[in-house]
C-alpha positions in Angstrom: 54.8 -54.5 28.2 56.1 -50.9 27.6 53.0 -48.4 27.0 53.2 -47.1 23.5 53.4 -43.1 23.7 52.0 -40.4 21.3 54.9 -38.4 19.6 54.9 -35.1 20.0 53.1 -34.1 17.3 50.0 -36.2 17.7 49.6 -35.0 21.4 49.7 -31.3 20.2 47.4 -32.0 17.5 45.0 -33.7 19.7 44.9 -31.0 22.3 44.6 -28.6 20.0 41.3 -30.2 18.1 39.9 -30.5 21.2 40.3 -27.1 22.7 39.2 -25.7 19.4 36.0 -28.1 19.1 35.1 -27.2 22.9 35.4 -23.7 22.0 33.6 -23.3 19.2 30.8 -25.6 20.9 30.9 -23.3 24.1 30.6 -20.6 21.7 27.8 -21.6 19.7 25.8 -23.2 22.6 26.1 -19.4 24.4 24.9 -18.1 21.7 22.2 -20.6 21.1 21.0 -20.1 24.5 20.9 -17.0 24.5 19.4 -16.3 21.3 16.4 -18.9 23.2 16.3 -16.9 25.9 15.7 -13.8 24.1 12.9 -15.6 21.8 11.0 -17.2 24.7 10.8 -13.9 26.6 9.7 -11.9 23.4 6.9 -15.2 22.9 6.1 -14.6 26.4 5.9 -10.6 25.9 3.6 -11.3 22.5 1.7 -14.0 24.3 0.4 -11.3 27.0 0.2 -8.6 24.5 -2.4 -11.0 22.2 -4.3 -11.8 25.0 -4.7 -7.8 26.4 -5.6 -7.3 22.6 -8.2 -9.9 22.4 -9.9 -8.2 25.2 -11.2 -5.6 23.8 -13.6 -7.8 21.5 -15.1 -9.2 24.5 -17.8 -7.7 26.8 -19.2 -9.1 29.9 -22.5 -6.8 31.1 -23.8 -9.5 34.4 -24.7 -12.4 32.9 -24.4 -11.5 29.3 -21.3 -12.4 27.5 -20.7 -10.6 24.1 -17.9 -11.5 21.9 -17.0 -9.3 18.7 -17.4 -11.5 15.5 -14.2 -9.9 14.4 -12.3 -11.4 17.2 -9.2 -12.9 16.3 -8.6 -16.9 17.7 -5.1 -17.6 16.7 -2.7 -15.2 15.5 1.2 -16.5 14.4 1.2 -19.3 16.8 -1.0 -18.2 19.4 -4.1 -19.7 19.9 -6.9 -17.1 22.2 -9.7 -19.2 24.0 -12.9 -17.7 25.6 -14.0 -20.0 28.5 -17.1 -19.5 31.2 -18.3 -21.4 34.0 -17.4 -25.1 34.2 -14.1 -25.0 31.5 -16.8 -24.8 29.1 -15.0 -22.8 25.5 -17.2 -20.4 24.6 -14.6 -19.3 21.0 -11.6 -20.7 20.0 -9.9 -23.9 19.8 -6.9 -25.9 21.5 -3.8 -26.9 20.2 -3.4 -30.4 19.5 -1.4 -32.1 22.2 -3.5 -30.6 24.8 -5.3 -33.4 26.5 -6.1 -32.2 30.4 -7.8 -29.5 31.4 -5.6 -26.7 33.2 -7.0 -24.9 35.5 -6.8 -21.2 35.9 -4.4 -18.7 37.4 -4.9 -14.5 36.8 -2.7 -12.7 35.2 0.6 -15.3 34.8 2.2 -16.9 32.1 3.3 -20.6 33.1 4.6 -23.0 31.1 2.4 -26.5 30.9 3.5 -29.7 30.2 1.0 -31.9 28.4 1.3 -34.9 26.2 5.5 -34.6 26.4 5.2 -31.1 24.6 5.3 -27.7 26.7 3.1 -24.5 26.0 3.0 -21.1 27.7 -0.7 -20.6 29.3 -1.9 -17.1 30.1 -5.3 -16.4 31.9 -7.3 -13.4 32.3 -10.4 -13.1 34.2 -13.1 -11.6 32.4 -16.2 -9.3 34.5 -17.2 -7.8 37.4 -18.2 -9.8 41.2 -21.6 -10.1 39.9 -20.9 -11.5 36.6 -20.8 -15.1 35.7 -17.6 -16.8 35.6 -15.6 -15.7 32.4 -11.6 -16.2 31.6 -9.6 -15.2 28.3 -6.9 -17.8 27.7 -3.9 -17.5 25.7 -1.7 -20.8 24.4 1.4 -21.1 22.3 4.0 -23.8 21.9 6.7 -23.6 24.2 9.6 -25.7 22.5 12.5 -24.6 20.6 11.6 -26.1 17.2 7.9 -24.4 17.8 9.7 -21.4 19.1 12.3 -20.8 17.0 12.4 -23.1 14.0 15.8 -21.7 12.9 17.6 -22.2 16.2 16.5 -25.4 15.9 17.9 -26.1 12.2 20.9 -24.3 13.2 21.9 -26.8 16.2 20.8 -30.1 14.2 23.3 -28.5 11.1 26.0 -27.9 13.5 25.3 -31.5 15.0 26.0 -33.0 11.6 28.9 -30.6 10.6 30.4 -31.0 14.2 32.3 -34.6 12.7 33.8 -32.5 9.6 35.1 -30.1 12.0 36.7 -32.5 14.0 38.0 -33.9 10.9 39.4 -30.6 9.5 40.4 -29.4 12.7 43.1 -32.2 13.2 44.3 -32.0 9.3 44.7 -28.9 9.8 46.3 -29.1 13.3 48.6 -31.9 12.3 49.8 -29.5 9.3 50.2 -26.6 11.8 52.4 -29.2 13.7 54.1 -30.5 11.4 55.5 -27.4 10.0 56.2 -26.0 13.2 58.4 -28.8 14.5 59.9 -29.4 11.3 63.1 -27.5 13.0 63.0 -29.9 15.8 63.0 -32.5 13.2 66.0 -30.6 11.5 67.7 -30.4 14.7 67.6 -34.0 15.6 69.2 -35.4 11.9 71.8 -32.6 12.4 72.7 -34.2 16.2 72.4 -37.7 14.8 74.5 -37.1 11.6 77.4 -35.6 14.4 77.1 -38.5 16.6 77.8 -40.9 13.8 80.2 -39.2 11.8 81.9 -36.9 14.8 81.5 -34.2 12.6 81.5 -30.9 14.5 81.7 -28.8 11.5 78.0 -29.4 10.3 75.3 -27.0 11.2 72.1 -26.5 11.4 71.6 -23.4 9.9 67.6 -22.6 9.9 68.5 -19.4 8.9 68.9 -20.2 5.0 65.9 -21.9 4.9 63.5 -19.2 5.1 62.0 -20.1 9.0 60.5 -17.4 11.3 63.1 -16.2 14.0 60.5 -17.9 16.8 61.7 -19.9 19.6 63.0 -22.6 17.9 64.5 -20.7 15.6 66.6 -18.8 18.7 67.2 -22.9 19.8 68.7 -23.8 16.7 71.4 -20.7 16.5 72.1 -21.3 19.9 72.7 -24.7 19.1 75.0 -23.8 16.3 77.0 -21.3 19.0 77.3 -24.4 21.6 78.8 -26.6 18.0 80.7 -23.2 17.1 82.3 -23.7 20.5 82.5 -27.3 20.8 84.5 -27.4 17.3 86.9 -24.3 18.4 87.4 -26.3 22.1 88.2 -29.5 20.4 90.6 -27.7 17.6 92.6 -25.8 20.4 92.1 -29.3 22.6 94.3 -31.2 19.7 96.5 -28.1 18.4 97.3 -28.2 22.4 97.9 -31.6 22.4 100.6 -30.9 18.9 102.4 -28.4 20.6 102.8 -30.3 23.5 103.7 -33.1 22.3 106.3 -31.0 19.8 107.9 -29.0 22.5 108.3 -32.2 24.8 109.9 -33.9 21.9 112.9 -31.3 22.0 114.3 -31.7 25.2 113.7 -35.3 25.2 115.5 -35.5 22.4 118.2 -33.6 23.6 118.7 -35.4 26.6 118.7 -38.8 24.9 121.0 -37.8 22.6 123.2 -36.3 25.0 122.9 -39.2 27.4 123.7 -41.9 24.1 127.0 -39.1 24.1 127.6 -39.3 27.8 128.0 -42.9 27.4 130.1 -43.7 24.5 132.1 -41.0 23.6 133.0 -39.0 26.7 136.7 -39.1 27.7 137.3 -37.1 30.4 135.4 -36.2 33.0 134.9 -32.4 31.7 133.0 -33.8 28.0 131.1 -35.6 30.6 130.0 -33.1 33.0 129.4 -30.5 29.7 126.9 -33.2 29.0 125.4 -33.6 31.8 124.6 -29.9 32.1 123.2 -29.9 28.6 120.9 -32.9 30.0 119.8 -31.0 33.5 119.4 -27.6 31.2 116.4 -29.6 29.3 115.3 -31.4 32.4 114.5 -27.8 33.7 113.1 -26.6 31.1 111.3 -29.7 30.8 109.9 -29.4 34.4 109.4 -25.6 33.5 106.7 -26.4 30.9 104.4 -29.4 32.4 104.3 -27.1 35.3 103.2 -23.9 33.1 100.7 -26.8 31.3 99.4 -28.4 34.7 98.6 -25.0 35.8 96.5 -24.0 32.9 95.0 -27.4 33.3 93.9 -26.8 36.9 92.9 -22.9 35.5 91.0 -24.8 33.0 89.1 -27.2 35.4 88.4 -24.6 37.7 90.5 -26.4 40.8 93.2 -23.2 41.7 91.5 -21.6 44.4 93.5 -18.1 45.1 95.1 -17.0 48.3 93.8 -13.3 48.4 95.6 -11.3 51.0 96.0 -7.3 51.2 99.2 -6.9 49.8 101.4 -3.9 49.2 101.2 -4.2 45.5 103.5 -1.6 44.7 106.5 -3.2 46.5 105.7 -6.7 44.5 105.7 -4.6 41.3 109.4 -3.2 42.1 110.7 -6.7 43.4 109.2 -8.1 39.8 110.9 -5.3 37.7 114.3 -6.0 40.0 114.2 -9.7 39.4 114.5 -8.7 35.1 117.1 -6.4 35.7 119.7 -8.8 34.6 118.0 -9.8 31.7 117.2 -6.2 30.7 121.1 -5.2 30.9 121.7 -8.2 28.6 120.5 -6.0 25.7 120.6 -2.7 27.0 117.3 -1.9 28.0 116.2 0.6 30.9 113.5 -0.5 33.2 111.2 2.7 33.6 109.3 2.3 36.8 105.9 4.8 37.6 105.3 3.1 40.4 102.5 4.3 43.1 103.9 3.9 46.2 101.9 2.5 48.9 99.0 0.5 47.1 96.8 -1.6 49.5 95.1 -4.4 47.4 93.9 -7.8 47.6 95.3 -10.0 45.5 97.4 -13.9 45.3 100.5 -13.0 45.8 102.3 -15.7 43.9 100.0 -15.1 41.0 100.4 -10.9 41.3 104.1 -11.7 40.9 103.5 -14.2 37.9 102.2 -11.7 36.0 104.3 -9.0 36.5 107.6 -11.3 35.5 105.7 -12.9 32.3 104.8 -9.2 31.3 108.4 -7.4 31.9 109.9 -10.2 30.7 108.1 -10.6 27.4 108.8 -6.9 26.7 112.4 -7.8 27.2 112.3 -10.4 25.1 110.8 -8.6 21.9 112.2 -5.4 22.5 114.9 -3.2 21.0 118.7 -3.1 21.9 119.1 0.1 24.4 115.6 0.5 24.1 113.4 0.9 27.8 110.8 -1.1 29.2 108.3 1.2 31.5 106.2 0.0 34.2 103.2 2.0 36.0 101.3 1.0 38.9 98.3 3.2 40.1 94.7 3.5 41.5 92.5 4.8 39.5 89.0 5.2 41.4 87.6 1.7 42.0 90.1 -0.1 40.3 93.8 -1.2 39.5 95.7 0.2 36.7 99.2 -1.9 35.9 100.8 -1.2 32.3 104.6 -2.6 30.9 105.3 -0.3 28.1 108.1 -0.8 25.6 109.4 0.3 22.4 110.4 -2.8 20.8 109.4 -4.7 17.5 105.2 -3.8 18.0 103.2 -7.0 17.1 101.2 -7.0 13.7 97.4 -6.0 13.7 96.6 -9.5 12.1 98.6 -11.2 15.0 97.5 -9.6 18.3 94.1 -11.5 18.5 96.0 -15.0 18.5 99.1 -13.6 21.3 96.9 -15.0 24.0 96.8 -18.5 22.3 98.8 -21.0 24.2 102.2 -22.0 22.1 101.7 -18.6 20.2 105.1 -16.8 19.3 104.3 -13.6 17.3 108.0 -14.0 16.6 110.0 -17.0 16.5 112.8 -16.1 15.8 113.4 -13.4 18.7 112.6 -16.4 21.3 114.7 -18.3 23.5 115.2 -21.4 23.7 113.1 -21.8 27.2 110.3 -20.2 25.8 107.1 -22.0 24.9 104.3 -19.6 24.2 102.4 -19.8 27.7 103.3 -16.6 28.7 100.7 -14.2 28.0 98.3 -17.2 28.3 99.1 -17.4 32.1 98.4 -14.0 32.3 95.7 -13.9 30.7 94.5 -16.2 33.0 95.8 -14.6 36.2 94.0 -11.3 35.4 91.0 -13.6 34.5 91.0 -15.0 38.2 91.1 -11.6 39.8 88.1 -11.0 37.6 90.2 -8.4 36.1 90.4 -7.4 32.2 93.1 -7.0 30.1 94.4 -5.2 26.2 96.9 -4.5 24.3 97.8 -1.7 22.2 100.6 -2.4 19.5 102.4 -1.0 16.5 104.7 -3.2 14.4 108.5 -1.3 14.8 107.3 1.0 17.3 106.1 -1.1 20.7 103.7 -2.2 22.4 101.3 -1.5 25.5 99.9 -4.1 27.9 97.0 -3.1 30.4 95.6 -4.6 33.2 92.2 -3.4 35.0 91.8 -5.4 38.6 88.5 -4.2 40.2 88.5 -3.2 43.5 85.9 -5.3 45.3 86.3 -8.9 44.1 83.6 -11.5 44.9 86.4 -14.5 44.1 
């Protein structure tokens, strides 16, 4: 049979009444013994002090005893006894409870057990050597309700209160609980109501609802960043999976269409060959894109592991601006290169290239007809600096956050037809893995300015 288990709340509460109770009982039992302790030595200090008193009203000249009819034989509690030979009580009178006789010790106050009560006994011998036998006795009551009546009421009231403390102490606790996991409780309909609905936009938002900014509180908002996230992930998860799908769709459907051509309406051997580099055209660019996508999904998943050598990275920057040549005379455009000779760094050299090419060749893309693409290369203290600079069409303030977006064309319109947005996201990536960073400075009509930071000493 499965053991029932206190919830949270009922565990707290419990430990919390009974820490309090044995606090406040440790508390007031301190104090009560001490407060005892004090009182029985001040009974102890009177006790002596009556008895040294009472001495003076008594007079012992050989074997005449006089005692001063003014003497005094009980004074707030105490009760003073003049004894001679044989325990025989010359003045004064016992308590009641006192049923032995106790014998006699000089000059000590001892505490007597008689009859279950206690009493503090005090004896002082009385006379010379040649005198008869004479003591002065001195008795009081020795327990706490003798002793100090109000101690006494004080424990049996906090005796009988003791229950309605325990009983307030857990109403009160349980409230204390209660409010304080209410959160928790806020939390956990918010994770349920997800689960059933798959509803990542719902929050849980403690922060309208007027609770203190304690640890739960700090929970709860980071619970709401971890949704924030989840929601963005799964939103760029399916607009991934549209574009995808879309710019699959294309060349597929080109390449049926074309083979459906191919087969029924070709002629000659020339409309058939025409239609068969149409087919391999989309094929390529095809094969381009999954293997753009499975990279960024092996990025993603943490699985490319980087071949760092120490590379001349200034002769990789020239063969990367050479290779765009071509594409750059196409529309007129100068490649500018500041390149520092002679730069030793360790970098993937695959990768290093990759981003060089998607750079240059995105600045081609978007910039202006005889316009110039420039491209520095230098060492700048403990780090890299690489910048493509161009002049072309700029890219709009409200547009530059979402360039690094994956199917993201700024413009359209000014892209080719192998182009599928992953561009900048590779590099992105790239300058990511080399635990690099990377901006861009851009003004619509007048260019734009990429800039890449790789730190020197990289822990990869």
């Amino acid at each position: 049979m499965k053991q029932k288990r206190f919830s949270i709340k009922t565990r707290v509460t419990i430990w919390y009444v009974f820490f309090l109770v044995l606090l406040v009982s440790i508390v007031f039992f301190s104090l009560l013994y001490m407060s005892n302790r004090l009182i029985q030595n001040n009974i102890k200090s009177d006790l002596v002090t009556v008895v040294e008193n009472s001495l003076r009203d008594v007079l012992v000249e050989g074997e005449k005893l006089e005692i001063d009819d003014d003497m005094v034989n009980y004074w707030d509690g105490i009760y003073v006894l003049i004894y001679q030979e044989n325990n025989f009580i010359v003045t004064g009178e016992l308590p009641e409870g006192i049923a032995h006789e106790i014998p006699f010790v000089a000059d000590q106050v001892r505490r007597i057990e008689d009859s279950e009560k206690s009493f503090y006994v005090y004896d002082h011998p009385i006379g010379t050597a040649d005198s008869n036998d004479v003591w002065i006795r001195g008795i009081t009551k020795a327990g706490m309700a003798a002793a100090d009546p109000g101690a006494a009421f004080m424990l049996k009231l906090f005796l009988i209160c003791l229950p309605l403390l325990i009983l307030l102490a857990a109403a009160g606790g349980y409230s204390i609980t209660k409010r304080a996991f209410r959160p928790v409780s806020q939390i956990t309909e918010t994770a349920r109501d997800i689960a059933d609905r798959t509803d990542l936009s719902q929050r849980i938002g403690l922060g309208s609802d007027g609770y203190s900014k304690d640890e739960i509180y700090h929970l709860a908002s980071i619970f709401d960043k971890m949704l924030d996230r989840l929601e963005s992930s799964f939103e760029a998860e399916k607009q991934f999976s549209n574009d995808a799908s879309h710019e699959l769709r294309t060349p597929l459907s080109v390449i049926m269409a074309q083979c459906e051509y191919a087969l029924k309406k070709t002629d000659t051997l020339e409309e058939a060959q025409a239609a068969l580099e149409v087919i391999l055209g989309q094929s390529k660019k095809m094969s381009a894109l999954i293997s753009q996508l499975l990279t960024l999904a092996r990025a993603d998943q943490g699985t490319i592991k980087l071949q760092l050598e120490e590379l001349c990275v200034s002769d990789l920057a020239s063969m990367a601006a050479l290779e765009q040549e071509d594409a750059a005379a196409q529309r007129k455009i100068q490649i500018q290169q500041e390149i520092e000779p002679d730069i030793l760094w360790r970098v993937d050299e695959t990768l290093f290239l990759r981003l060089w090419i998607n750079l240059i060749s995105n600045s081609i893309k978007y910039g202006k007809e005889g316009g110039f693409v420039r491209i520095v290369l230098k060492q700048a203290d403990d780090f890299l600096l690489g910048q493509v600079i161009d002049d072309g069409i700029g890219i709009s303030p409200e547009e530059l956050p979402k360039i690094w977006d994956r199917f993201y064309q700024a413009n359209p319109s000014r892209s080719d037809e192998n182009s599928a947005g992953l561009g900048l996201s590779m590099v992105k990536w790239i300058v990511s893995a080399h635990n690099g960073t990377i901006s861009v400075n851009s003004v619509l009509n007048e260019g734009s300015e990429f800039t890449f930071r790789l730190p020197v000493d990289m822990d990869l």
